[in-house]
C-alpha positions in Angstrom: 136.2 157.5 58.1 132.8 156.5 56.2 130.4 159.3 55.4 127.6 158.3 53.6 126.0 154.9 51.9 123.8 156.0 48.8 120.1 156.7 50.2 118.4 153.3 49.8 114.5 153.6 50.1 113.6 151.1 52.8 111.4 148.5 51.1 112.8 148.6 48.0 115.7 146.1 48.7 113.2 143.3 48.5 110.7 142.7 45.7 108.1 143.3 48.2 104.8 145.7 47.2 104.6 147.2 50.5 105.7 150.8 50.8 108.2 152.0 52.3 108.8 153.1 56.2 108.4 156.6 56.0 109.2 159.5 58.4 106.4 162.7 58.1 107.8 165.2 56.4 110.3 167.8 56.9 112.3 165.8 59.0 115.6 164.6 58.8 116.3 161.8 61.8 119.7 160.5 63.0 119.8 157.3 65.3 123.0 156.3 67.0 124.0 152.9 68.3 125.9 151.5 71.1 128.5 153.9 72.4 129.8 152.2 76.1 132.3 154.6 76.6 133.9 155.3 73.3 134.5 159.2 73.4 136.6 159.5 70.6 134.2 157.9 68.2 131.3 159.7 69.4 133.0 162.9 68.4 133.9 162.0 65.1 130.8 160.7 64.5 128.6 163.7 65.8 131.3 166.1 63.9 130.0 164.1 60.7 126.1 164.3 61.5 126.8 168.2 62.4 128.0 168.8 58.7 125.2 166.9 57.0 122.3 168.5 59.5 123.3 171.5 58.7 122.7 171.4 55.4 119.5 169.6 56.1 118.1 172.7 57.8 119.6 175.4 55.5 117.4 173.0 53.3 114.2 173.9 55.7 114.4 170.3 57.5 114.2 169.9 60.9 116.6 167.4 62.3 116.7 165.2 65.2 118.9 162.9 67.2 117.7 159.6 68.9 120.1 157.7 70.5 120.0 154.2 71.3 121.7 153.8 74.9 124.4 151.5 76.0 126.5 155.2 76.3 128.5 153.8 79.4 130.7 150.9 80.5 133.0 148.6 79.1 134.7 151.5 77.0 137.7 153.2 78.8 135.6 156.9 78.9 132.4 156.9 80.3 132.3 159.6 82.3 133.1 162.0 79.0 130.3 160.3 77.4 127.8 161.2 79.8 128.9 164.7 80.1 128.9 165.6 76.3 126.0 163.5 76.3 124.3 166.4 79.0 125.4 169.5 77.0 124.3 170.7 74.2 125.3 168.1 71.5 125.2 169.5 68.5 123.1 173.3 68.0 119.7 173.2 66.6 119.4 169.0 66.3 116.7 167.8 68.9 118.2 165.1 70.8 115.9 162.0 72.8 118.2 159.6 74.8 116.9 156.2 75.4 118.1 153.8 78.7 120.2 151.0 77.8 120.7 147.7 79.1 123.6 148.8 81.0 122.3 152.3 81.8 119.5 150.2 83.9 121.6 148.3 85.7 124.2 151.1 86.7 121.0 152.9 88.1 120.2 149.3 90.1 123.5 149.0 91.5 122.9 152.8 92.8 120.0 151.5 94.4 121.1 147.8 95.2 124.4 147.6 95.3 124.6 143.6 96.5 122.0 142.1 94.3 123.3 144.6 90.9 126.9 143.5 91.7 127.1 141.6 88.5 127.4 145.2 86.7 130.4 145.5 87.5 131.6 142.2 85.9 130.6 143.8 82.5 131.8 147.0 82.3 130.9 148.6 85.4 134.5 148.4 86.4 135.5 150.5 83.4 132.4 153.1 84.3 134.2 153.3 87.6 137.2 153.9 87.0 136.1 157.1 84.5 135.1 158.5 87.5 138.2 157.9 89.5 136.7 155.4 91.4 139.0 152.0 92.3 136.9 148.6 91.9 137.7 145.3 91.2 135.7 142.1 89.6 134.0 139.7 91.6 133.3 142.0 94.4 129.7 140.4 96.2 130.3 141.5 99.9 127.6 143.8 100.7 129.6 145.9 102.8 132.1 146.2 100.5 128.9 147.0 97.3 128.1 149.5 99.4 131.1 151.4 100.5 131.5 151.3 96.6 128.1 152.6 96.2 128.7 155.8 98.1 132.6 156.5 96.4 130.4 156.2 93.1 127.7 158.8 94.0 130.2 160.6 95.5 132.0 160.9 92.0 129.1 161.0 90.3 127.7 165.0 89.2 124.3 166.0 89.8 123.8 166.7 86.4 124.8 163.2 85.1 122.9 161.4 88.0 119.8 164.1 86.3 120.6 162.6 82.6 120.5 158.9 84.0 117.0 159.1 85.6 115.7 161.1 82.7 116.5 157.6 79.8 113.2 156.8 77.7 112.7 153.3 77.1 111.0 154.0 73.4 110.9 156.8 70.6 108.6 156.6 67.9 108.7 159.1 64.8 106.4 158.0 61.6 107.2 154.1 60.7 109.9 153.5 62.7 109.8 152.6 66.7 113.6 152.9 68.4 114.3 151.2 71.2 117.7 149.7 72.7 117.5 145.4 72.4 114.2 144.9 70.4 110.5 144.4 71.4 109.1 141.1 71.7 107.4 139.9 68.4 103.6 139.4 68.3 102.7 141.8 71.0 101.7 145.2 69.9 104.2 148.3 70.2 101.8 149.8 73.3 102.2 146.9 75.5 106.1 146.1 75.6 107.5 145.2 78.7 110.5 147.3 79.7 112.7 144.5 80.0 112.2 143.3 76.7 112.9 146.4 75.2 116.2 146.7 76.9 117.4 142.8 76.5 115.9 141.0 73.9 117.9 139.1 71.7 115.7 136.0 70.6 112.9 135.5 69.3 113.3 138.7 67.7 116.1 139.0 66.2 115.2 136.0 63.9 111.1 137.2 63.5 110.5 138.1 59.8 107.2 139.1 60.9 105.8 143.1 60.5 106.0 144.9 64.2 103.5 147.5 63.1 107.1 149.6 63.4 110.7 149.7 61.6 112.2 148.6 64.9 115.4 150.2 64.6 117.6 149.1 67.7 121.2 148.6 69.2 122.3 146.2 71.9 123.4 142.9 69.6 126.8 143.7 67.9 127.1 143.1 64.5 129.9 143.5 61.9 127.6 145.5 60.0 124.6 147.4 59.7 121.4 144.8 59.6 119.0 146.4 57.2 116.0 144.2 57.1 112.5 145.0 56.2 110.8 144.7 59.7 114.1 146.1 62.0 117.4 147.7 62.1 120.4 146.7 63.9 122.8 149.6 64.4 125.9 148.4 67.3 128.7 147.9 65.2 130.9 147.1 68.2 132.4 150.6 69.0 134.5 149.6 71.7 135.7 146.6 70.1 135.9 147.4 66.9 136.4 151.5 66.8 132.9 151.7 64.3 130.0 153.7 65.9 127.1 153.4 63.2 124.6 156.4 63.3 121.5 155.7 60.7 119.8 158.0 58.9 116.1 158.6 57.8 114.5 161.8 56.1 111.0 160.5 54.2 111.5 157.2 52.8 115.2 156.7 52.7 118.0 155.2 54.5 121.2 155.5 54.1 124.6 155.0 57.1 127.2 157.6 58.8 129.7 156.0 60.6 132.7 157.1 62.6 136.0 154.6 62.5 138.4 155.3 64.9 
């Protein structure tokens, strides 16, 4: 299990003389990658951020929880994802949930269940069977979509149907903007379209350019955490690899917590 990396200040791993991203004040932030369905991490990891935030606020911080969607499919527990995701996750952290990739396309295939088949090619099988409900790949009859449609919503609580429909796309606190994939570089953080923020790989992912924001972001997996002076790139592959990567912020310092499972 790693705790924590030493708190690096954000700028200062270049030679560059810009400042550093800072967050105002007072505030100690934890963002958390790409779950898809990895309860067992997610615990260990939120049992980690619980010890350090509450020493943050007996120090007079406030803290906060963003996290990064991508919490179902593909893993093996979905359903328990989504329902600890729905309580209260950890006492006196704020918590702001952004939509994933695969959150968006589990709410399509509620509403289009032909046309969003391909969810269930990539993990949608998995979400399914969480919820006790019996699918199998390649599945494009539109009868048969929609039988699986109603099973789904049948198995499928109020309160997580509630949590689904409530996903930001965006969360900005001082220099840093989250988001799931990325935004698209050269247009300004205002006037992103949705499904950039929720796919993007390239031409962002290589842009050294400023984006006005820290983009700090999930949805490409890397082997580790991508620290780089315009974005950060948090999915370390949970359900592959058993690491879920939360990043931490509190003025102008980063440093890692990560669950490994």
């Amino acid at each position: 299990m790693r705790r924590w990396k030493e708190w690096v200040p954000g700028a200062r791993r270049t030679l560059s003389p810009k400042p550093s991203p800072r967050l105002p004040d007072g505030l100690r932030l934890y963002a958390v990658g790409d779950i898809h369905g990895h309860k067992r991490a997610l615990d260990e990891l939120l049992e980690r951020i619980g010890e350090d935030a509450a020493g943050a606020r007996a120090a007079g911080l406030d803290t906060v929880l963003v996290f990064l969607g991508d919490y179902v499919d593909r893993g093996d527990d979905s359903r328990a994802v989504v329902e600890r995701l729905c309580g209260t996750v950890l006492d006196g952290v704020s918590c702001h949930f952004l939509l994933g990739n695969h959150e968006a396309v589990l709410l399509d295939f509620l509403k289009r269940p032909a046309s969003a088949a391909d969810w269930l090619d990539y993990g949608g099988i998995e979400t399914l069977a969480s919820y006790g409900v019996r699918a199998s790949a390649g599945i494009r009859d539109r009868g048969r979509c929609e039988d699986l449609r109603a099973r789904f919503l049948e198995a499928l609580p109020d309160h997580h149907q509630l949590f689904l429909d409530s996903l930001k796309p965006m969360a900005v606190f001082g220099d840093y903007a989250f988001v799931h994939a990325g935004i698209r570089p050269g247009r300004s953080i205002d006037r992103q379209k949705p499904a950039d923020l929720l796919w993007i790989r390239e031409p962002f992912l290589s842009d050294s350019r400023p984006h006005g924001k820290v983009i700090v972001h999930g949805h490409t997996m890397v082997d580790e955490p991508e620290i780089r002076q315009n974005r950060i790139g948090i999915d370390t592959g949970a359900y592959v690899t058993g690491v879920l990567t939360a990043l931490v912020l509190e003025e102008d310092r980063q440093c890692l917590i990560q669950a490994r499972t």
